[in-house]
C-alpha positions in Angstrom: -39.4 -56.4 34.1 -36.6 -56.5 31.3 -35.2 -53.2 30.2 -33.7 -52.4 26.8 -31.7 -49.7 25.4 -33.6 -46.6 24.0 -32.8 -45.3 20.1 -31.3 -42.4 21.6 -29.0 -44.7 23.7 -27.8 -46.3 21.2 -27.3 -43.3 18.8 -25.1 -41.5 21.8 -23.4 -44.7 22.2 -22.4 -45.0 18.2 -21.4 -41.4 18.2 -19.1 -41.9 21.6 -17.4 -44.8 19.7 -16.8 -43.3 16.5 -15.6 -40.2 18.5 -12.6 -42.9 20.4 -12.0 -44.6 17.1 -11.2 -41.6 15.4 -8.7 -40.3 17.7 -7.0 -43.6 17.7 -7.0 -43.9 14.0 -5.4 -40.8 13.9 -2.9 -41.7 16.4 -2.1 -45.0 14.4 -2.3 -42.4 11.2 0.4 -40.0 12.8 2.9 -42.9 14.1 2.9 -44.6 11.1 3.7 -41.4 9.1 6.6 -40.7 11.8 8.2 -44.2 11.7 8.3 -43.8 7.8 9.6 -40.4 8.0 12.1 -41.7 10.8 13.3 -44.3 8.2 14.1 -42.3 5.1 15.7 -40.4 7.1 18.4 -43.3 8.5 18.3 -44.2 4.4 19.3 -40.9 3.8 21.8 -40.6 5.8 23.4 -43.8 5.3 23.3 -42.6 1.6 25.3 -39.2 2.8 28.0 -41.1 4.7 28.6 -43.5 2.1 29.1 -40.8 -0.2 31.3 -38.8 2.2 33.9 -41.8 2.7 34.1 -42.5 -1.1 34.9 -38.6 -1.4 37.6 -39.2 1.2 39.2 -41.9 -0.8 39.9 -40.1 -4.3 43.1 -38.3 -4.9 43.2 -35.1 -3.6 43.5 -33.9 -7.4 40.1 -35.8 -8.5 37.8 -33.6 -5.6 35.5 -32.2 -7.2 32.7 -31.6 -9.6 32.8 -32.9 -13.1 32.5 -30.0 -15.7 32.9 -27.5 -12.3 35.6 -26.1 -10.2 37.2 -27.5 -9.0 37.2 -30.1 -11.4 36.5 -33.3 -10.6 35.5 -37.1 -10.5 32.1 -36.0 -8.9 28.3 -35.4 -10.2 26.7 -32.7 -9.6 23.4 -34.8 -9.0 22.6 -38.5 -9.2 19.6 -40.3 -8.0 19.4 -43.8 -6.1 16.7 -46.3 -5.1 16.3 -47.9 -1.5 13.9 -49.4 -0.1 11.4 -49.0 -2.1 12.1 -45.2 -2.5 13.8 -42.5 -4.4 16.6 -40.6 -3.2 18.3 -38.0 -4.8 22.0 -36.6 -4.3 23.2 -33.4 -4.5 26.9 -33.0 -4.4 29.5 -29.6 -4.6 32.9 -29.2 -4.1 34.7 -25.6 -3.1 38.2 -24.6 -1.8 38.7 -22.6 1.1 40.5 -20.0 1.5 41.9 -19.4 5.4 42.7 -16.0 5.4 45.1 -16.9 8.5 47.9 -17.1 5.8 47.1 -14.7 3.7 44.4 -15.1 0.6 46.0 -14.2 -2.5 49.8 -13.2 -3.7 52.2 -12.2 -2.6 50.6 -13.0 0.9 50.1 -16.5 0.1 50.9 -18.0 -3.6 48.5 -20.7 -3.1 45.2 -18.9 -1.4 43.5 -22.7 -2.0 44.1 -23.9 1.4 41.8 -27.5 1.0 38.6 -28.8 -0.1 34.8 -28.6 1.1 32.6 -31.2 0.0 28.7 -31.2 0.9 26.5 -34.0 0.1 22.9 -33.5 0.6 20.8 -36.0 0.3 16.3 -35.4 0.1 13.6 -38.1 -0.8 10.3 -35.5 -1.6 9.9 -31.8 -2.3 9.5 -30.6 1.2 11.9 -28.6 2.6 12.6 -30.2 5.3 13.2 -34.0 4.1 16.7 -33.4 3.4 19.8 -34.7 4.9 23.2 -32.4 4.5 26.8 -34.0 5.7 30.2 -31.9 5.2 33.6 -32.9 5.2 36.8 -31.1 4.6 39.8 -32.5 2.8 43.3 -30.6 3.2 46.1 -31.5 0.4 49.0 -33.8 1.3 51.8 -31.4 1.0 52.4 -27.9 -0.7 52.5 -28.9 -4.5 49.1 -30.2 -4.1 47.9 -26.8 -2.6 49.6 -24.9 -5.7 48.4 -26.9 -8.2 45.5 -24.7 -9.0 45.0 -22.1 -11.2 42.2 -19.4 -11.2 41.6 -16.4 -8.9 39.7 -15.3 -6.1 36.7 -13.1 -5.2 36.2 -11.4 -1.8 32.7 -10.3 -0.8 32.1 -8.1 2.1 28.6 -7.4 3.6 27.4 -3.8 5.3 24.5 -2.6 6.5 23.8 0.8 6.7 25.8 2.0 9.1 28.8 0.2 8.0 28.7 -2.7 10.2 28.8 -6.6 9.0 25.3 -8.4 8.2 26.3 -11.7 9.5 25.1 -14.9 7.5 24.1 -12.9 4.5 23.3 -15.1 1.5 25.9 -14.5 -1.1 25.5 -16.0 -5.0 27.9 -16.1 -7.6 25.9 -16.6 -10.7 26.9 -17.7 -14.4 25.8 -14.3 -16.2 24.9 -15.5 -19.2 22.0 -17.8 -17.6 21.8 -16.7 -14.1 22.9 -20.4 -12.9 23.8 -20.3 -9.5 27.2 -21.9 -9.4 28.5 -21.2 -5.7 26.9 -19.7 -2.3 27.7 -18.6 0.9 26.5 -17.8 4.8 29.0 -16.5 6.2 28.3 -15.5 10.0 30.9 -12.7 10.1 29.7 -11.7 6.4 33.0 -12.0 4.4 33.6 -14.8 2.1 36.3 -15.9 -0.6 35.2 -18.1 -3.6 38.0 -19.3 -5.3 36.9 -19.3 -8.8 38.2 -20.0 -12.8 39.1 -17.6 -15.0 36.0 -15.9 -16.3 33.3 -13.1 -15.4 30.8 -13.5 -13.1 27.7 -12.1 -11.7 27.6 -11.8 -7.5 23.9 -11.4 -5.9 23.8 -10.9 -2.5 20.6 -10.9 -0.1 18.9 -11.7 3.6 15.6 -12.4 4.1 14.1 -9.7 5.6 16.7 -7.3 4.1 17.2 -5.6 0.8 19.3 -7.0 -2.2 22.3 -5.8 -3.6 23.9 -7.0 -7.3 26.5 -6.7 -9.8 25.2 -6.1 -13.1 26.5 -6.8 -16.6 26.8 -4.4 -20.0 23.5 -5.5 -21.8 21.4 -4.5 -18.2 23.4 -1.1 -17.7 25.8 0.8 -20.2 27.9 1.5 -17.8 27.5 0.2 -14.8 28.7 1.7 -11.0 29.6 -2.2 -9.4 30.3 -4.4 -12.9 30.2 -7.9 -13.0 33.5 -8.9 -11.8 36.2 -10.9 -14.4 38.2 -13.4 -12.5 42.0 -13.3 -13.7 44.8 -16.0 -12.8 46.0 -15.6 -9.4 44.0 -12.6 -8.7 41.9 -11.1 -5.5 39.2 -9.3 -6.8 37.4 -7.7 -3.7 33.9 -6.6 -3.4 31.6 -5.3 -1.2 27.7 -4.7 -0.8 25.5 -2.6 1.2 22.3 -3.9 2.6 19.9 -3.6 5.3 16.5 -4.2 6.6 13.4 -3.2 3.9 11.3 -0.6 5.3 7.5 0.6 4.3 6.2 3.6 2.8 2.3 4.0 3.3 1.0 6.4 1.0 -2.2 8.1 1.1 -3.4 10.6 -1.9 -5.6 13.0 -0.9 -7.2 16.3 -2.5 -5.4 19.9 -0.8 -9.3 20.7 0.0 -12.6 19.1 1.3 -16.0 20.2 1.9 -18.0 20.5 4.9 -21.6 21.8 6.1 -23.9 23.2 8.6 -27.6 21.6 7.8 -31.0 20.9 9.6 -33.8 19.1 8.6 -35.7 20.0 11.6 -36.5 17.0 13.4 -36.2 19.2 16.2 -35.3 22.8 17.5 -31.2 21.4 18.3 -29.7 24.0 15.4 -32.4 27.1 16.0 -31.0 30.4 18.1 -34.4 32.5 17.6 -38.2 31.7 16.2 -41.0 34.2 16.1 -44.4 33.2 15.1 -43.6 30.0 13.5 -44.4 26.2 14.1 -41.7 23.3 13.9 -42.9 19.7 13.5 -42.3 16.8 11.9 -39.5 17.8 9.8 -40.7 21.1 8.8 -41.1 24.6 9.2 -44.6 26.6 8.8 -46.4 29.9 10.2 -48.2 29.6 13.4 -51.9 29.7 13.7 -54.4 31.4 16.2 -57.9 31.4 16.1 -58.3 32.7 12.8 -56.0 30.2 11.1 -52.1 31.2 10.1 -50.5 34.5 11.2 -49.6 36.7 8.6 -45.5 36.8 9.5 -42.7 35.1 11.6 -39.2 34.3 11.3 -36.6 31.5 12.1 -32.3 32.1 12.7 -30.4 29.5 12.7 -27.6 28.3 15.4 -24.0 29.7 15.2 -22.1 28.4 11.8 -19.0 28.3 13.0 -16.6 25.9 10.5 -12.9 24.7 11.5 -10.4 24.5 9.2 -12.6 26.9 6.6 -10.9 27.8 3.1 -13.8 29.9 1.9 -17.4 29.8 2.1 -19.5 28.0 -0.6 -23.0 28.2 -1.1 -26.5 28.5 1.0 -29.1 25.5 -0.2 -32.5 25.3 1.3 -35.9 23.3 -0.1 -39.1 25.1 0.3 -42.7 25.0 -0.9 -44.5 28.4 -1.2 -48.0 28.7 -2.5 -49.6 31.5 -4.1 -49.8 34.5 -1.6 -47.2 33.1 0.7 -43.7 34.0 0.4 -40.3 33.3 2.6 -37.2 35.2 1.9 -33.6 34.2 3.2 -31.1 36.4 4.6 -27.0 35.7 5.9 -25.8 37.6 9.2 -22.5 37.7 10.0 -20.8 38.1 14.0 -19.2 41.6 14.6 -17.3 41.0 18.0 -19.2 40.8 20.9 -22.0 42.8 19.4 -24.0 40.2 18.0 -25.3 39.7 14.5 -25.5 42.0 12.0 -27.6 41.8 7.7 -24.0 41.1 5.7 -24.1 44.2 3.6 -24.8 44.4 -0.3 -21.9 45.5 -1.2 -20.8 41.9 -0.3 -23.7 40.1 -0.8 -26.4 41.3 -3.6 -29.6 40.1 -2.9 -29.4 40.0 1.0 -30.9 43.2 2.1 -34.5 42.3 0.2 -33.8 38.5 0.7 -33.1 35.4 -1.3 -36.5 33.1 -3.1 -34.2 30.9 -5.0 -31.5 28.2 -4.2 -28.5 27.9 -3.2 -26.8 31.3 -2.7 -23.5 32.0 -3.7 -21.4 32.6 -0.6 -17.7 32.2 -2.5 -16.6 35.5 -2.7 -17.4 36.3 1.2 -14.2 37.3 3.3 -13.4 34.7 5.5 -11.2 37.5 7.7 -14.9 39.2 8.2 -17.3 36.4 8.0 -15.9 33.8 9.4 -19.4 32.5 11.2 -22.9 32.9 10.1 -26.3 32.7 10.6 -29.0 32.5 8.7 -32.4 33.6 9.0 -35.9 32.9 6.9 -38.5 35.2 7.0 -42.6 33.3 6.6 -45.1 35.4 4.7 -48.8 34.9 4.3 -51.4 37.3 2.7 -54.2 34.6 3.5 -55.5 32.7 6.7 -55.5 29.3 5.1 -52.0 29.0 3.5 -48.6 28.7 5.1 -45.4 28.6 3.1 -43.2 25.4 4.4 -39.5 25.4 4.4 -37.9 21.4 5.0 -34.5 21.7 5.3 -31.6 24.2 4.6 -27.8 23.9 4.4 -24.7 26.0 4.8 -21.8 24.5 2.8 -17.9 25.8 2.9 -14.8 24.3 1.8 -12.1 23.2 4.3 -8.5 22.7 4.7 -9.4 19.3 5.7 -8.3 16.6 2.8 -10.8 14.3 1.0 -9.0 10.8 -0.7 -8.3 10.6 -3.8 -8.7 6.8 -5.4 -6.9 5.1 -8.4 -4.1 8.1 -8.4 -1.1 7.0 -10.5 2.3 8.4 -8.9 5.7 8.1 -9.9 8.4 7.2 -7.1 12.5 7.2 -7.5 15.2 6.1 -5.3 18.3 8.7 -5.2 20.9 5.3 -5.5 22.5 4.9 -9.0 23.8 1.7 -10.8 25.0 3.2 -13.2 24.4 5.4 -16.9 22.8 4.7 -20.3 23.8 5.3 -23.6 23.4 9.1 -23.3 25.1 9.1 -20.1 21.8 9.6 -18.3 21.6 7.7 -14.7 20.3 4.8 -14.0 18.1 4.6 -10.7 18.7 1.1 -8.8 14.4 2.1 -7.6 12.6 4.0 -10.2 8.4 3.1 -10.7 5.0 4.0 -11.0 2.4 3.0 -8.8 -1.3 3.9 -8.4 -3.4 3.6 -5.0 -6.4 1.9 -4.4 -9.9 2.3 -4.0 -9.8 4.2 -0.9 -6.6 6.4 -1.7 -4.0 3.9 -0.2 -1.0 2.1 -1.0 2.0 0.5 1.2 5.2 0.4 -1.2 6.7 -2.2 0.6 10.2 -3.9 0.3 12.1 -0.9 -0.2 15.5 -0.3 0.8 16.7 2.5 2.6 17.5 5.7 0.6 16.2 9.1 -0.3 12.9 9.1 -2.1 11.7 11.4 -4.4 7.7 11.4 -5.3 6.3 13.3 -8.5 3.4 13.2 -10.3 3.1 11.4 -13.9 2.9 13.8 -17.1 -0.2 11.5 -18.6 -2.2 11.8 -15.0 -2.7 15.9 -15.2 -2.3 15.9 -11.4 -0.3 18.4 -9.7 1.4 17.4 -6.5 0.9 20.8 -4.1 2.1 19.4 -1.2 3.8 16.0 0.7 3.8 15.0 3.9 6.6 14.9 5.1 8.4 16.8 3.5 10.2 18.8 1.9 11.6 15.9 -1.0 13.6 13.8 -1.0 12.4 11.9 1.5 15.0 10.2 3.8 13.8 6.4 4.5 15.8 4.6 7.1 16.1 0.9 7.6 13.1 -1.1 9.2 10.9 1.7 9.3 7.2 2.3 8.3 6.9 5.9 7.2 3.7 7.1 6.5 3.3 9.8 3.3 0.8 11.8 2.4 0.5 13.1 -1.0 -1.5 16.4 -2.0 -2.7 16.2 -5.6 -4.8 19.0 -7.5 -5.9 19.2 -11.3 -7.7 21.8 -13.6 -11.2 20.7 -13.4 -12.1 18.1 -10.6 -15.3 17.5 -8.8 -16.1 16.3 -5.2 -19.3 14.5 -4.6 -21.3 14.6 -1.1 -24.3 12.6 -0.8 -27.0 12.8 1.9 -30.2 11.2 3.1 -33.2 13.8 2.1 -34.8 13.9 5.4 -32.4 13.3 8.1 -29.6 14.9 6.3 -26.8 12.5 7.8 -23.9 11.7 5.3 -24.5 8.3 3.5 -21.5 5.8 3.5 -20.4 3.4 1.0 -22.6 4.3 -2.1 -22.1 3.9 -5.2 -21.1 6.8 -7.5 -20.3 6.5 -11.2 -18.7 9.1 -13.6 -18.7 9.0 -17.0 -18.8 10.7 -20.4 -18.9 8.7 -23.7 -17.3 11.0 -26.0 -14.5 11.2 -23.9 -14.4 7.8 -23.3 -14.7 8.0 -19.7 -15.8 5.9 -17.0 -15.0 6.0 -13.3 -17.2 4.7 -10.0 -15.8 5.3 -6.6 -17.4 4.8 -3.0 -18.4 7.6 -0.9 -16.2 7.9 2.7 -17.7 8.1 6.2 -18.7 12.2 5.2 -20.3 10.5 2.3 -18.0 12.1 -0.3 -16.0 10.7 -3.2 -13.2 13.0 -5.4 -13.3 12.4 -8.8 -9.8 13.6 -10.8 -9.0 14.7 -13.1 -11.5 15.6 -15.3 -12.5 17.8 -18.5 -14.6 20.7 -18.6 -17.5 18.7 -20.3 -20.6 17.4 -19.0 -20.7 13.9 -17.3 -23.3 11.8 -16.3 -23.5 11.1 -12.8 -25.3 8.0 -11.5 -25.5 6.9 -7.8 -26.8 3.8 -5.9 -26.9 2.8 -2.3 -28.1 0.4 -0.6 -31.7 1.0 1.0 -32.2 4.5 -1.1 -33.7 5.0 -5.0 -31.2 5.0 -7.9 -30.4 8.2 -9.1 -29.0 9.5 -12.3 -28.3 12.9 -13.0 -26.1 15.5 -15.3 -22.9 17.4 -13.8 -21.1 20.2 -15.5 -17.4 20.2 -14.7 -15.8 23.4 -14.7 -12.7 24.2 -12.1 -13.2 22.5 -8.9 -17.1 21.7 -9.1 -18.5 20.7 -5.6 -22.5 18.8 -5.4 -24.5 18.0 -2.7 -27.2 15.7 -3.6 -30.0 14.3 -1.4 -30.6 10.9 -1.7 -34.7 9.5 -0.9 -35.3 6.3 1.2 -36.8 3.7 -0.4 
């Protein structure tokens, strides 16, 4: 019998084939891209080394770059074909100075001890295709060496501490077009350009580290480090400070927050005491006997005992009382270790007959006496068939314990000066406004090290209360990531908390939008893991308040703003 390959045979036979051919096209791919890479790079330097030995054969005197200085025989750029390619050639010229014999007079009457010349040589616009030769070409004798006029600059780098940033990239720029015209990399961080007579602008920098700059009469007035003018047979010495950036991370948060105590009586967790009563299913109602529903009974809450409590707010409970039922609400307050006492009227009207409508002011309650509660609702029924119901309550207070603040606009300043202004007022080297996210954060990154001063912006209406840390200005040292915490308050403001109606549990990432028309007004935010959002700052107006989140119904509602306004609102399932 004669056996043939299946269809699947074949198919994981094509697939194992194209799997090898792949991988060896690829190989074939990759060494062909090498050996041609390999070659322009032998061109290149060919190129490089042929231009090196004609630069050995000028004149000492006719080194250099044409329209440059040193002045010269030499382009600054020129571009050759070979091999079927395009290469281009980059060429400069500088003395050096050896500071072994002094650098300027009356040390050493001719500082320009010989020539550098760099060719570089690249064929594309990757970095890395490039080929760099140097040579150095000393002068025959003395009069050579003297032959040149000009002056020198001297640029030192620091860090912080005073030490020397070795191979720091130093620039010495044409001011009136920002043309670089020489660099340097020095690895001790000290270099010395000679240089013609004229002024010039020095930029010095380090990836990784902060930059430092001369600066010119049309940026600053009158500035602290001027661009430096080169004179004949002059030293003009400079140095620069710089170090490694550092961080800031910012967070702007509200001096308050607002916390609760709430059950929606899925179960008897938060209840001390019950009398009479029946809990189920999310609700509260009078027990029955034989007759049908007792005429009284009562329920107390657990302990309400807040951290970090500012003052008390309000009381909220929901309730459904038909005719001939009633339940009134009452606040007890801990006195020692003698249990729980009716909070008097004279601090609380209302609580010796009890409370029928919501919420209950609790503001102006003492903290010092009543700082934990309980609360307590008394059931009443004048007929056998009817229970009044109560679904949920809630004790709300307001805490030391911040809320973010999104989209706040702040104003941050550096205490390093580069000089004054017309009116002989400073200019800050750091000086700008910023504004944080949609959470309340921001990392200000990049910054040098110096002292920092935060303040709030006269257009925002925010006050900054308090920093952390503080006090101001705020010392920032080198390669550091400090974090900041900045305490804003305004006239009228408004915290939002939402909640799901049954369970009561904070909802997260919904949607809650602001706005006022007349005022022009419009601001959403999302609610944090308590399921609050701050908005501020605000007018005492009116807004209209709408909310979405996911898996609950849309909601829209009005909010009168008046001081620091605080709403709870339940939010139904879908």
């Amino acid at each position: 019998m004669k056996k043939g390959l299946t269809l699947i045979e074949v198919l994981i036979g094509i697939f194992l084939l194209l799997i090898i051919s792949s991988g060896v096209f690829g190989s074939y791919r990759l060494i062909l891209k090498v050996i041609a890479q390999s070659r322009s790079r032998i061109t290149a330097t060919a190129i490089a080394n042929g231009q090196i030995e004609k630069i050995k054969n000028l004149s000492y005197e006719s080194i250099g770059i044409n329209g440059g200085f040193p002045e010269g025989t030499l382009e600054a750029f020129a571009t050759t074909n070979q091999n079927n390619a395009q290469y281009t050639i980059e060429q400069r010229v500088d003395y050096v100075i050896d500071p072994i014999d002094g650098v300027s007079p009356p040390e050493d009457d001719c500082p320009n001890d010989y020539k550098r010349a760099e060719v570089k040589v690249s064929w594309s616009l990757k970095p890395g295709d490039k080929v760099a030769l140097i040579t150095d070409i000393a002068p025959k004798n003395l009069t050579q060496e003297c032959l040149i006029s000009g002056g020198i600059i001297s640029v030192s780098v620091f860090d912080a501490y005073g030490t020397m940033v070795p191979f720091p990239l130093i620039e010495i720029r044409d001011p009136a077009n920002d043309q670089t015209l020489k660099t340097a990399t020095p690895f001790e961080g000290q270099h010395y350009f000679s240089l013609s007579t004229s002024t010039y602008k020095i930029v010095v920098s380090k990836d990784g580290y902060s930059t430092e700059r001369t600066y010119g009469t049309n940026e600053v007035l009158t500035p602290d480090k001027p661009n430096p003018i080169v004179l004949e047979g002059k030293l003009v010495e400079n140095s620069f400070s710089i170090d490694k950036v550092s961080t800031f991370s910012v967070e702007t948060l509200s001096p308050r927050g607002i916390d609760y105590f709430s059950d929606s009586f899925l179960n008897e967790d938060k209840i001390s005491e019950k009398s009479n009563v029946f809990i189920n299913d999310g609700k509260i109602e009078l027990a029955t006997s034989d007759d049908g529903y007792l005429s009284d009974g009562f329920v107390v809450s657990a302990e309400i005992l807040p951290t970090n409590l500012v003052h008390w707010d309000k009381f909220y409970f929901s309730d459904l009382k038909p005719t001939d039922t009633s339940l009134k609400y009452q606040i007890y307050y801990a006195s020692g270790t003698d249990g729980y006492f009716l909070i008097p009227e004279s601090d609380l009207a209302g609580n010796a007959a009890g409370f029928e409508a919501s919420p209950i002011d609790l503001s102006g309650l003492s903290i010092v006496d009543y700082d934990k509660l309980k609360t307590k609702a008394g059931f009443f029924s004048g007929s056998l068939d009817k229970t009044p119901v109560l679904y949920d309550w809630q004790t709300s207070w307001i805490t030391s314990q911040a809320v973010s603040m999104p989209n706040i606009e702040f104003n941050l300043q550096g205490a390093k000066i580069i000089g004054k202004d017309s009116e002989e007022n400073f200019v800050y080297k750091y000086s700008t406004t910023i504004i944080t996210n949609s959470v309340g954060l921001k990392d200000i990154q990049n910054l040098e090290w110096d002292l920092y001063t935060f303040s709030t912006t006269p257009a925002s209406n925010l006050d900054l209360v308090e920093i952390q840390p503080s006090p101001q200005p705020i010392n920032l040292l080198p390669d550091t990531n400090s974090p900041v915490k900045l305490y804003l308050e305004a006239q009228n403001s408004f915290l939002l908390t939402l909640e799901d109606s049954e369970t009561l549990e904070p909802i997260f990432s919904a949607t809650a939008t602001l706005s006022n028309l007349g005022l022009g007004y419009s601001q959403y935010q999302y609610t944090n893991e308590k399921g609050q959002t701050y908005f501020i700052p605000l007018s005492q107006v009116n807004y209209t308040l709408e909310i979405f989140a996911v898996g609950y119904l849309n909601t829209s509602t009005v909010v009168f703003v008046s001081g620091d306004t605080n709403k709870i609102i339940k939010l139904e399932q879908e």
